[in-house]
N, CA, C and O of each residue as an XYZ file, in Angstrom:
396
protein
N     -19.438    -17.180      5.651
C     -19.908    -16.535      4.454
C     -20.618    -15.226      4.799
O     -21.166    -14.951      5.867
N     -20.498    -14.381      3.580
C     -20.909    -13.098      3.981
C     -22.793    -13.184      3.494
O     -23.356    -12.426      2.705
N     -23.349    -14.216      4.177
C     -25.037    -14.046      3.713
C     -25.980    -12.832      4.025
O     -26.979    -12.503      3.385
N     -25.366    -12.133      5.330
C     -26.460    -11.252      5.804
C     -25.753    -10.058      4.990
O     -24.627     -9.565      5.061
N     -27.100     -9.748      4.032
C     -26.847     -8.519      3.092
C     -26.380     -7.139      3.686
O     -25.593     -6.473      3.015
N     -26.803     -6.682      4.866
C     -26.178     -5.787      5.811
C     -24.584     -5.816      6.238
O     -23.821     -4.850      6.247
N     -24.366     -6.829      6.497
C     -22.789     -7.262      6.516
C     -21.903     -6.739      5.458
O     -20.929     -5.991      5.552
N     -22.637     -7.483      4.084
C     -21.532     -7.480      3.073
C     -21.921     -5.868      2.380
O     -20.832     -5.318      2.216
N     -22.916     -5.042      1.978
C     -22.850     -3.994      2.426
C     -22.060     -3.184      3.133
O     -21.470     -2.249      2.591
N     -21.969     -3.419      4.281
C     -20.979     -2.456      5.420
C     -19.214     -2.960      4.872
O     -18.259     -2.376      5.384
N     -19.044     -3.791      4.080
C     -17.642     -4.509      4.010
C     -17.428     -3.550      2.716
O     -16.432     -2.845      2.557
N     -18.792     -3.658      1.599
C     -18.553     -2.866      0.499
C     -18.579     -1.227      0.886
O     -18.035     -0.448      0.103
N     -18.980     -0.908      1.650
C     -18.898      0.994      1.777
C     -17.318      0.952      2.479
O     -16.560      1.829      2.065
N     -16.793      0.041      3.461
C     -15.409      0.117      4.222
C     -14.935      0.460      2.971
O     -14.718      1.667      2.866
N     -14.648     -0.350      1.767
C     -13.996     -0.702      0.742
C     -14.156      0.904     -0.061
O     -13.207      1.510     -0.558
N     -15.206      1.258     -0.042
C     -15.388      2.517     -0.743
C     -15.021      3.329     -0.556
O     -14.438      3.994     -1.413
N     -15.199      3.758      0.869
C     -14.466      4.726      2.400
C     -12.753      4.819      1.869
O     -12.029      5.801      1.708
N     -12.490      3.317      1.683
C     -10.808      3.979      1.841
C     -10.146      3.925      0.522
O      -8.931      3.760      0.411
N     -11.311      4.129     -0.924
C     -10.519      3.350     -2.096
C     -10.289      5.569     -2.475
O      -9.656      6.273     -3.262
N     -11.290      5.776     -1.294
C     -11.454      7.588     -1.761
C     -10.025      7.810     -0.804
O      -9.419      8.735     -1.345
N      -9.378      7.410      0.200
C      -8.500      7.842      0.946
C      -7.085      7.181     -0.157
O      -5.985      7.670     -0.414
N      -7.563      6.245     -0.479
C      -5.835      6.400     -1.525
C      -4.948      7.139     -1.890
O      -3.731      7.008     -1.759
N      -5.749      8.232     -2.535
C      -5.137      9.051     -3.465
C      -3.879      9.907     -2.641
O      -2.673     10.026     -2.858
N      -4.878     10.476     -1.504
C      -4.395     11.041     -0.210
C      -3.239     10.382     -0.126
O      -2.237     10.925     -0.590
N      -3.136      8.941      0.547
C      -2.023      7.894      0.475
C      -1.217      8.041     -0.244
O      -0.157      8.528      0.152
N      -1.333      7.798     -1.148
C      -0.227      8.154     -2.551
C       0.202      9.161     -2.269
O       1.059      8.811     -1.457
N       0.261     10.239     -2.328
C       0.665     11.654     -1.834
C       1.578     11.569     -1.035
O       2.720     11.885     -1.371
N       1.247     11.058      0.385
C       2.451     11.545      1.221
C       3.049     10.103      1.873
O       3.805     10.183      2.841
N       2.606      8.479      1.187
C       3.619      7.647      1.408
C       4.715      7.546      0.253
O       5.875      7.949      0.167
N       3.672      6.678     -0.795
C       4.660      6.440     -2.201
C       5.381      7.162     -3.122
O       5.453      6.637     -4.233
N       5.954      8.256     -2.968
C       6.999      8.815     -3.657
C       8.299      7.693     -4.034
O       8.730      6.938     -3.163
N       8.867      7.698     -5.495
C       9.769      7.137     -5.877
C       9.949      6.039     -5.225
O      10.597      5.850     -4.196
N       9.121      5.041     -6.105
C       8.439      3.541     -5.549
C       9.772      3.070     -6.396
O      10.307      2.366     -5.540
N      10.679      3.015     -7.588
C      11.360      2.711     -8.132
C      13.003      2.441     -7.104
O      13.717      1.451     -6.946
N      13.071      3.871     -6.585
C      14.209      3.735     -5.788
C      14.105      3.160     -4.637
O      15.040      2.476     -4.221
N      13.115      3.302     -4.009
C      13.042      2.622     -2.488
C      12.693      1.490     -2.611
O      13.441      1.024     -1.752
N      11.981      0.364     -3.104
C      11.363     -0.862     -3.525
C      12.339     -1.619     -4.706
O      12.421     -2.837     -4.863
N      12.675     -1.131     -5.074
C      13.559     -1.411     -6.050
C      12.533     -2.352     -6.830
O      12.851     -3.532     -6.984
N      11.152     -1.822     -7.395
C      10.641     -2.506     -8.416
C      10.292     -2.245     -9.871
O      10.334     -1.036    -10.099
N      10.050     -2.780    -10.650
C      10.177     -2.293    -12.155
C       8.648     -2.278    -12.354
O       8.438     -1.744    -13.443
N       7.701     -2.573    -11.871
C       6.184     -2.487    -12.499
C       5.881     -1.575    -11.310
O       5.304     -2.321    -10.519
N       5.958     -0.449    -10.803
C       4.676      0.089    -10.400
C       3.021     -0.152     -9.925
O       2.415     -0.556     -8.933
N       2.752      0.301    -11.120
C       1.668     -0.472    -11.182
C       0.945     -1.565    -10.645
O      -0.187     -1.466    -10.171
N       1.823     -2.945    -10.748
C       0.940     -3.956     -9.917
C       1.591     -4.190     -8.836
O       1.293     -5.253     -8.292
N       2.867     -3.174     -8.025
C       3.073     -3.799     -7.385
C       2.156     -2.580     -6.214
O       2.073     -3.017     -5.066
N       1.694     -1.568     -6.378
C       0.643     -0.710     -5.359
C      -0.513     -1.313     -6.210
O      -1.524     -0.624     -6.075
N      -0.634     -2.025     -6.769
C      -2.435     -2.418     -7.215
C      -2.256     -3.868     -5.696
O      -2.884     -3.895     -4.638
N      -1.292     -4.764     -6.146
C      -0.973     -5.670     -4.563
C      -1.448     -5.383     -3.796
O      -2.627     -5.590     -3.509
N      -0.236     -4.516     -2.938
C      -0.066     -3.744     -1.748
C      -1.412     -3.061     -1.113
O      -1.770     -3.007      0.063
N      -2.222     -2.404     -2.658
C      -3.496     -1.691     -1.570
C      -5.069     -2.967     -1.878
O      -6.062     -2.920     -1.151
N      -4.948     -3.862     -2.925
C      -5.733     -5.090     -2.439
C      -5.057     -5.810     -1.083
O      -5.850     -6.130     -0.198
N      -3.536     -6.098     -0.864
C      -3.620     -6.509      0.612
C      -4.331     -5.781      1.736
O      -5.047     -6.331      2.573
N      -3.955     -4.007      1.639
C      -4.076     -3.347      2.423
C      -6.253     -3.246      2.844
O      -6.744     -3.098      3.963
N      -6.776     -3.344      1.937
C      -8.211     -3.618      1.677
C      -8.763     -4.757      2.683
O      -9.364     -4.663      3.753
N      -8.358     -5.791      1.982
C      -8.134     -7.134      2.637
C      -8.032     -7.391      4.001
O      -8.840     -8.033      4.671
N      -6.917     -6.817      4.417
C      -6.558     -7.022      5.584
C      -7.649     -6.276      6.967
O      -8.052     -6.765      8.022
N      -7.860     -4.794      6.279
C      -8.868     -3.696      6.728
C      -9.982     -4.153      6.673
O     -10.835     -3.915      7.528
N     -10.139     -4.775      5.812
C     -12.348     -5.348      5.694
C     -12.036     -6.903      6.341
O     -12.994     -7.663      6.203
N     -11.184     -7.323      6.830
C     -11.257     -8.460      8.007
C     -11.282     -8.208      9.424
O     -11.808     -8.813     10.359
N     -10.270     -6.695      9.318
C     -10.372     -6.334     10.885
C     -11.558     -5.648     11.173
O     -11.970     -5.751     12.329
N     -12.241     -4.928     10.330
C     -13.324     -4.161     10.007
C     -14.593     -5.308     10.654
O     -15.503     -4.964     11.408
N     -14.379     -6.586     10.179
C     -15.738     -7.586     10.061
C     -15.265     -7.875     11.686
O     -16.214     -8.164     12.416
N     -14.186     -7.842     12.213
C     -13.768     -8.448     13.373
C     -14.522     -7.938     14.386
O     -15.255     -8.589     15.131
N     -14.279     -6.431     14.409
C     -15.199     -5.171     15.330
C     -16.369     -5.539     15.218
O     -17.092     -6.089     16.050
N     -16.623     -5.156     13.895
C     -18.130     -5.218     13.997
C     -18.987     -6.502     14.000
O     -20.211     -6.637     14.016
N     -18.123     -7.281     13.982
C     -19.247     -8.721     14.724
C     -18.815     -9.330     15.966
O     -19.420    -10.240     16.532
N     -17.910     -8.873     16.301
C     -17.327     -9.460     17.409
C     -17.203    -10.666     17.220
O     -17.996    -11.382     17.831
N     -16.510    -11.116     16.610
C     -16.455    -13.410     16.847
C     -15.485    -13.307     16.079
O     -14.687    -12.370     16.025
N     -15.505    -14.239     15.463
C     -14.130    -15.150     15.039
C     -14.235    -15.298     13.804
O     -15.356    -15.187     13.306
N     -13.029    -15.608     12.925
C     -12.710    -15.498     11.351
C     -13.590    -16.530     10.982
O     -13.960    -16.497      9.809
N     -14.052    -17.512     11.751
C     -15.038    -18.979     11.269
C     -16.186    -18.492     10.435
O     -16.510    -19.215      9.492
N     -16.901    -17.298     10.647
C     -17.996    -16.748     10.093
C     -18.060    -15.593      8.394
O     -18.935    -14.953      7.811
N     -16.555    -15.879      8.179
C     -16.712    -15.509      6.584
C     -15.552    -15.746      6.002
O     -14.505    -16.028      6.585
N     -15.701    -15.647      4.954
C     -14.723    -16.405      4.284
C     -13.834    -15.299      3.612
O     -14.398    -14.412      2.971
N     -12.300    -15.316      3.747
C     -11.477    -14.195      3.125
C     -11.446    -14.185      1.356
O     -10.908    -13.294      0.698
N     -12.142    -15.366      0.789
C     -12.358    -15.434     -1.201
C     -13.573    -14.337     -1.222
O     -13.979    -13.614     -2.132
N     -13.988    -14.492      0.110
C     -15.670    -13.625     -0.381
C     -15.150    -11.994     -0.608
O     -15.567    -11.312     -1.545
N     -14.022    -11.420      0.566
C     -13.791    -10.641      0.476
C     -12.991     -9.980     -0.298
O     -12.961     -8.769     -0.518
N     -12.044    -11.200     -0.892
C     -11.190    -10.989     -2.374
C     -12.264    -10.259     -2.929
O     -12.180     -9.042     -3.099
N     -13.410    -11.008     -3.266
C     -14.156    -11.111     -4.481
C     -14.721     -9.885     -4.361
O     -14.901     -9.256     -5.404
N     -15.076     -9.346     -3.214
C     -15.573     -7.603     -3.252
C     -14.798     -6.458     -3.493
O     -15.133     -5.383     -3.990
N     -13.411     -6.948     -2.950
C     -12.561     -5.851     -3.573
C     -12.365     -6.323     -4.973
O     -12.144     -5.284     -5.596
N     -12.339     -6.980     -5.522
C     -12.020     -7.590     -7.064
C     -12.778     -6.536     -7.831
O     -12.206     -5.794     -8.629
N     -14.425     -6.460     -7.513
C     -15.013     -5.941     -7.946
C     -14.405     -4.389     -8.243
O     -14.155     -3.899     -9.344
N     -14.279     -3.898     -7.179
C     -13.263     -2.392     -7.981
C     -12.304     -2.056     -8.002
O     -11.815     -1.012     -7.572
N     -11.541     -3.543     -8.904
C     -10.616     -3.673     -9.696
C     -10.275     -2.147    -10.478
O      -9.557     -1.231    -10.079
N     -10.836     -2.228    -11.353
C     -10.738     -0.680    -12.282
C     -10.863      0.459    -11.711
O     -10.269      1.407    -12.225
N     -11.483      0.628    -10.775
C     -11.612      2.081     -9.725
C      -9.717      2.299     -9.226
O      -8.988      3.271     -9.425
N      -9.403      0.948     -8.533
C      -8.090      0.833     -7.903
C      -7.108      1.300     -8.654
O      -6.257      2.153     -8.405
N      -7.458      0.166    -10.331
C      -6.328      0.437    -11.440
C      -5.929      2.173    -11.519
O      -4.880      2.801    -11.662
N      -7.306      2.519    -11.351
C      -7.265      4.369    -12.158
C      -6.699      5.068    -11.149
O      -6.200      6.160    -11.419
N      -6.673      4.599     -9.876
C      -6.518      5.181     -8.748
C      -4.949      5.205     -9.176
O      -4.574      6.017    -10.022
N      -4.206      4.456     -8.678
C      -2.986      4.186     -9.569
C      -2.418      4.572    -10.467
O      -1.218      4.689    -10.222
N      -2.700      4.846    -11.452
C      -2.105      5.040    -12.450
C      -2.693      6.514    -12.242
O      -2.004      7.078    -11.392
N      -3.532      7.190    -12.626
C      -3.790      8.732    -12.224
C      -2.662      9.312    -11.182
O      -2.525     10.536    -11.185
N      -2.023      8.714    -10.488
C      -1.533      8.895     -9.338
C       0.374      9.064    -10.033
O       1.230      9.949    -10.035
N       0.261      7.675    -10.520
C       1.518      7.602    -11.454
C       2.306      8.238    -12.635
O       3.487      8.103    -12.954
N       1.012      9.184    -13.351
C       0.976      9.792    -14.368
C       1.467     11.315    -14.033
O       1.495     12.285    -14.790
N       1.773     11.235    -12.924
C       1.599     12.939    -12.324
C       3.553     13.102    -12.468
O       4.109     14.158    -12.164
């Protein structure tokens, strides 16, 4: 569990750090997500992709910086922090999509 407030802190600024590097992202990966992916929602399927991409980053992130093993927090905790900027992500997205 993420108890030591310093921890989950440093997990929430990672999260912040790269929700500002998206946009960037968008730019010069996801062009014509329709033809290459062959998917019909947009939308949730890079809202997915960059909660996996979050996810995956604020585990390897906790890995470095504590040095030990996945036993010491739990990956719902870290859902639950990116969950939180849910709507930051959405806008990120769709601002992105609208262009």
């Amino acid at each position: 569990m993420l108890t030591n407030s310093s921890i989950r802190k440093s997990v929430e600024e990672y999260i912040k750090l790269r929700l500002r590097e998206i946009p960037l992202e968008l730019e010069n990966s996801f062009f014509k997500i329709k033809q290459i992916w062959k998917c019909e929602n947009e939308i949730d399927f890079l809202y997915g992709y960059y909660v996996g991409k979050l996810e995956e980053g604020a585990i390897h992130y906790l890995l470095k910086a504590k040095r030990s093993s996945t036993d010491d927090f739990d990956s719902f905790e870290i859902r639950g922090i990116i969950e939180t900027y849910r709507k930051q992500l959405y806008d990120i997205i769709t601002k992105f999509l609208s262009k």
